[in-house]
C-alpha positions, 0 to 999 in steps of 0.5 A: 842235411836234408833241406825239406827240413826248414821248408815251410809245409805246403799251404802255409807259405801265404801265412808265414812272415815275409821274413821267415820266408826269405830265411828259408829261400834265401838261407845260407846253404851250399853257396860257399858264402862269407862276410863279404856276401853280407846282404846277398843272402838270409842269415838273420830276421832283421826285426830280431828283438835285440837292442839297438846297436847290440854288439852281440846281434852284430857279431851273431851276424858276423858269425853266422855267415863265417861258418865254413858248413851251414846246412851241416852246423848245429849251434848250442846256444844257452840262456842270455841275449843271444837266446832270443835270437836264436829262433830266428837264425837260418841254422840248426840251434838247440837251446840249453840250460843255462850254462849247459850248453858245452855238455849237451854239444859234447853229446850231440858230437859224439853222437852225430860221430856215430850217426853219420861217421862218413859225414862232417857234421860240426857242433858249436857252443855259442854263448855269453859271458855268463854261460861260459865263464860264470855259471856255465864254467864247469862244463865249458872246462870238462869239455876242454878236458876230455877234448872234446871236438866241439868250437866254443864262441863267448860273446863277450858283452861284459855283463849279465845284460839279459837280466838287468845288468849284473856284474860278470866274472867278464866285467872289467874290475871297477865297472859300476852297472845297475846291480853292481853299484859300487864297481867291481872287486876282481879284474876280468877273467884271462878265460883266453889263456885259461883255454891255452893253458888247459889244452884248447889247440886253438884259441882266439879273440876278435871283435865285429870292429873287423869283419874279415879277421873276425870271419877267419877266426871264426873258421879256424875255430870249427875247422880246428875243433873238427880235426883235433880237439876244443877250441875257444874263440872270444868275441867282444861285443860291448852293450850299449844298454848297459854301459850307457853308450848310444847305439852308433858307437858300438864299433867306436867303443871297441876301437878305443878299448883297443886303443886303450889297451883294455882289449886286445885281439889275439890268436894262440894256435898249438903247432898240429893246428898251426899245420892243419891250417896252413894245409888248409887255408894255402889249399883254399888259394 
């Protein structure tokens, strides 16, 4: 990628945020960064206007400084919490329709493929709960279908929490929010084995309780959805707004969900991912 791209035109740097600036002098790119260099480099505006102790700014976090390419990823992201962030990440992002986000990164790859055929250039769907599992379903599903090499990350916070705190298909069943007062009627959608079973040659879950797993799954997926096929990695990243929890105990929810055993991290790799990865992670060594 050309980096004159997000320079800030000449004359304006006086007037730009002190944040923006450092976004863009201080940005992720050619320097083979990663979860353990947090705080070295920009990945995120810090006064980005999600909650206090939002799971999913942390995860977003965590996810942007896994990506094994950034000056070459494209992030497609949809309607929800995370869409409000997204303008002020330090990587290429399109904003969808809600729930469009996998058709419209199905196009983009295919046509990046024919535009740049000797380039990696890696496409990747990042949304809620309700784009990939509700509204958005469909498309995550068809791409998945036509294997499709894209990576597609849910952030899992278990509600509609941008609109109020509706009820998803993701919501644990009994779970009483503000507009589903009476508790929820179905049990949480499997959409993890759902991706194995429909033919994802990677799938995951993980959460921001840890950091270095979470970075390694976060890489699998797009090395994965470069070479062979879709990929799915779930994230949960519990909300503190509307499941009514202070701020600090974001990480703490996720550990005793864990212990519970209502949240479980788990990996399903298909045998040509399995050999991809070993090719390239003992490679890395």
């Amino acid at each position: 990628m050309n980096k004159n791209l997000f320079k800030i035109s000449p004359g304006f740097e006086d007037i730009m945020p002190a944040e923006y600036r450092e976004l863009v002098h201080d940005g992720p790119y050619g320097k083979n960064l990663g979860v353990s260099d947090l705080g070295t480099f920009k990945e995120l505006l810090e006064e980005h206007p999600l909650c206090a102790g939002c799971g999913l700014a942390l995860s977003l976090r965590l996810i942007l400084a896994s990506l094994p390419n950034p000056e070459d990823t494209i992030i497609v992201g949809s309607t929800g919490c995370s869409s409000l962030a997204f303008p002020q990440v330090g990587v290429h992002n399109i904003h969808s329709l809600f729930g469009n986000q996998n058709a419209v990164a199905s196009g983009l790859k295919r046509a990046l493929k024919l535009r740049f055929p000797e380039k990696t250039k890696d496409v990747v769907a990042i949304a809620g709960d309700g784009a990939t599992a509700d509204i958005g379903l469909d498309m995550v599903m068809h791409s998945w279908f036509r294997r499709e090499n894209i990576a597609t990350i849910m952030l899992d916070n278990e509600a509609y929490a941008n609109t109020g705190g509706q009820e998803s298909g993701m919501s644990p069943q009994g779970t009483v929010l503000y507009m589903a007062p009476k508790g929820k009627k179905f049990p949480k959608i499997s959409l993890p084995e759902i991706a194995r079973e429909v033919g994802c040659a990677y799938v995951a879950v993980g959460s921001p309780a840890q950091p270095r797993p979470l970075e390694k799954m976060v890489r699998r997926t797009i090395l994965v959805a470069r070479e062979i096929g879709p990929t799915y990695l779930q994230v949960f990243c519990p909300c503190p707004t509307n499941y009514k929890f202070k701020p600090q105990e974001t990480v703490a929810k996720i550990k005793q969900r864990e212990k519970e055993g209502t949240f479980q991290t788990r990996e399903y790799i298909t045998l040509e991912a399995q050999k991809l990865l070993t090719k390239l992670e003992e490679g890395k060594k």
